[in-house]
C-alpha distance (Angstrom), angle and dihedral (degrees) to the residues before:
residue distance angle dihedral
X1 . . .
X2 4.10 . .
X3 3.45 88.3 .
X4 3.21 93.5 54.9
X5 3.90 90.1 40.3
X6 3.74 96.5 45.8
X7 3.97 92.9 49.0
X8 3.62 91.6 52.4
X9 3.97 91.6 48.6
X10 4.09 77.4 46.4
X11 3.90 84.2 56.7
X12 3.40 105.9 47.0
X13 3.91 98.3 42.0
X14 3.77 87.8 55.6
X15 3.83 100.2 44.0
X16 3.78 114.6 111.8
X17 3.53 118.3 -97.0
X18 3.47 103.5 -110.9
X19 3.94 95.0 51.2
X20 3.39 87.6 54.7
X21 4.41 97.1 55.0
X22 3.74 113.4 79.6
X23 3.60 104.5 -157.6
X24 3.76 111.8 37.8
X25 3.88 123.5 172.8
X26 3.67 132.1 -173.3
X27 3.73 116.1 -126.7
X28 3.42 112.6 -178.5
X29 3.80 148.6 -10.5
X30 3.36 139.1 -158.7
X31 4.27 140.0 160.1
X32 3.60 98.0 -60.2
X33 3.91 106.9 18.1
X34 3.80 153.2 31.7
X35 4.12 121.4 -157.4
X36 3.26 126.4 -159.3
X37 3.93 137.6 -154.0
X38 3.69 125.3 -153.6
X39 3.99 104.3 -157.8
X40 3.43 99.8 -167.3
X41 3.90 86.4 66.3
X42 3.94 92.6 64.2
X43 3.64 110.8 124.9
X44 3.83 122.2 174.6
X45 4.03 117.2 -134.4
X46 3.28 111.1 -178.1
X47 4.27 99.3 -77.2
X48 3.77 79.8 -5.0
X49 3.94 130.6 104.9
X50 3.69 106.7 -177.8
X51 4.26 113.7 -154.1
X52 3.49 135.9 -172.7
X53 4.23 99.5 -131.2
X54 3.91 131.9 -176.8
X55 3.57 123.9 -166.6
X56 3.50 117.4 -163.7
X57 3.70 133.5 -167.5
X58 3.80 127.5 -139.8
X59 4.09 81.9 -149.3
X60 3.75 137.2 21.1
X61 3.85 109.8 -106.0
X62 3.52 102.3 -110.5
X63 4.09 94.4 -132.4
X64 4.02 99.2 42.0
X65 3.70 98.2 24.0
X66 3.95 86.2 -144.2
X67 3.82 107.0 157.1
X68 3.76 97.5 164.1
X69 3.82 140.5 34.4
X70 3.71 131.4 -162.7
X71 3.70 112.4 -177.1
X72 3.73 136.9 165.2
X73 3.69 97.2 -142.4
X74 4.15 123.4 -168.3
X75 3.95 111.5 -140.0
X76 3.29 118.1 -158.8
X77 4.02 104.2 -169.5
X78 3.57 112.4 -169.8
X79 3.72 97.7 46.3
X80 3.95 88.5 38.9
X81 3.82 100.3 -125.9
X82 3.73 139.3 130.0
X83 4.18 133.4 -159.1
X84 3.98 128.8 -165.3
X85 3.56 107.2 -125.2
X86 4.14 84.8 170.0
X87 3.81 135.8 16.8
X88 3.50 139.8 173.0
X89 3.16 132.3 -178.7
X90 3.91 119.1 -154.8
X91 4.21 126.2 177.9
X92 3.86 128.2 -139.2
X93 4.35 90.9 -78.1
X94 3.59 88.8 50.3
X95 3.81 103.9 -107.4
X96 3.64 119.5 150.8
X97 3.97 106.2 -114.2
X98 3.69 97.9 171.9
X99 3.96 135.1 26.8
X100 3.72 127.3 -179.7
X101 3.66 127.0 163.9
X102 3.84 132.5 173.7
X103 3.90 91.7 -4.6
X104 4.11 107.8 -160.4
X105 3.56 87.4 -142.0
X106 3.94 109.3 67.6
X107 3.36 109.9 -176.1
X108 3.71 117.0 -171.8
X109 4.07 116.7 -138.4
X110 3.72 110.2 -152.5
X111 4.14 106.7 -130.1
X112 3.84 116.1 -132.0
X113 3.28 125.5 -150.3
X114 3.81 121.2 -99.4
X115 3.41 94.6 26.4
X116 4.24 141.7 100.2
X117 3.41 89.4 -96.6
X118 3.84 102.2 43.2
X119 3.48 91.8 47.7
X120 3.67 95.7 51.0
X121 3.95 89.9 55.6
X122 3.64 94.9 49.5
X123 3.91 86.7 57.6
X124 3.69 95.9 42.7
X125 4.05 80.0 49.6
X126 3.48 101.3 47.3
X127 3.50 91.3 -114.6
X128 3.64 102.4 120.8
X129 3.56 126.8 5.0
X130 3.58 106.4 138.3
X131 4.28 95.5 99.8
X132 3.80 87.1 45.1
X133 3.95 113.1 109.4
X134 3.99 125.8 -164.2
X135 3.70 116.9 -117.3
X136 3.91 135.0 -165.9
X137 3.82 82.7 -135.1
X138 3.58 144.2 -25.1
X139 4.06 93.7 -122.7
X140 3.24 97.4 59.2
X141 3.83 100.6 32.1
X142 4.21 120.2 116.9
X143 4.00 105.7 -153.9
């Protein structure tokens, strides 16, 4: 039975993240990416919302050959920032070419309007969620 147990644990540690999100919704496109929300992952933080995010690109970049991101991403709302708590970077085959976790240093990216990043913070926020559409997931989604 611990086999059985620990292979499972095993299992669902190593699962992508993606699988592992139950409601997953994609925000916004534009010529060289989607992202994607998963709203059951919202967690409030004090002036936090914590999100499970994937970013992924219609082509490899041609110097990183990152195709996907999966990111848990801290939104701060009213003063319009974000900060990775988690970020991994995986190429076309599905090897993992990056992995950070709990960085010490948690720099916060302002999020502009009009862009990936603004638009995913004005979903996290509630702002604007009318454009969003629910997915099955992200991996396997055809914008």
């Amino acid at each position: 039975m611990r086999t059985i147990l620990g292979l499972a644990a095993i299992a669902a540690l190593s699962a992508p993240l993606p699988a592992a999100a139950s409601d997953w919704w994609r925000v916004t496109t534009n010529d060289t990416s989607t992202a994607y929300i998963d709203i059951d992952s919202l967690k409030t933080d004090g002036p936090w919302i914590r999100a499970e995010h994937t970013l992924i690109y219609r082509s490899p970049s041609e110097q990183t050959r990152v195709k996907t991101v999966h990111a848990r991403v801290e939104f701060n709302c009213p003063k319009r920032v974000s900060r990775y708590r988690l970020f991994r970077a995986i190429d076309l085959d599905g090897r993992e070419l990056h992995n950070m976790t709990d960085p010490d240093d948690l720099a916060e990216h302002p999020a502009q309007k009009n862009t990936i990043g603004g638009d995913v913070l004005d979903f996290v926020c509630g702002i604007s969620r009318e454009r969003a559409v629910r997915v099955a997931n992200p991996l396997t989604d055809r914008p």
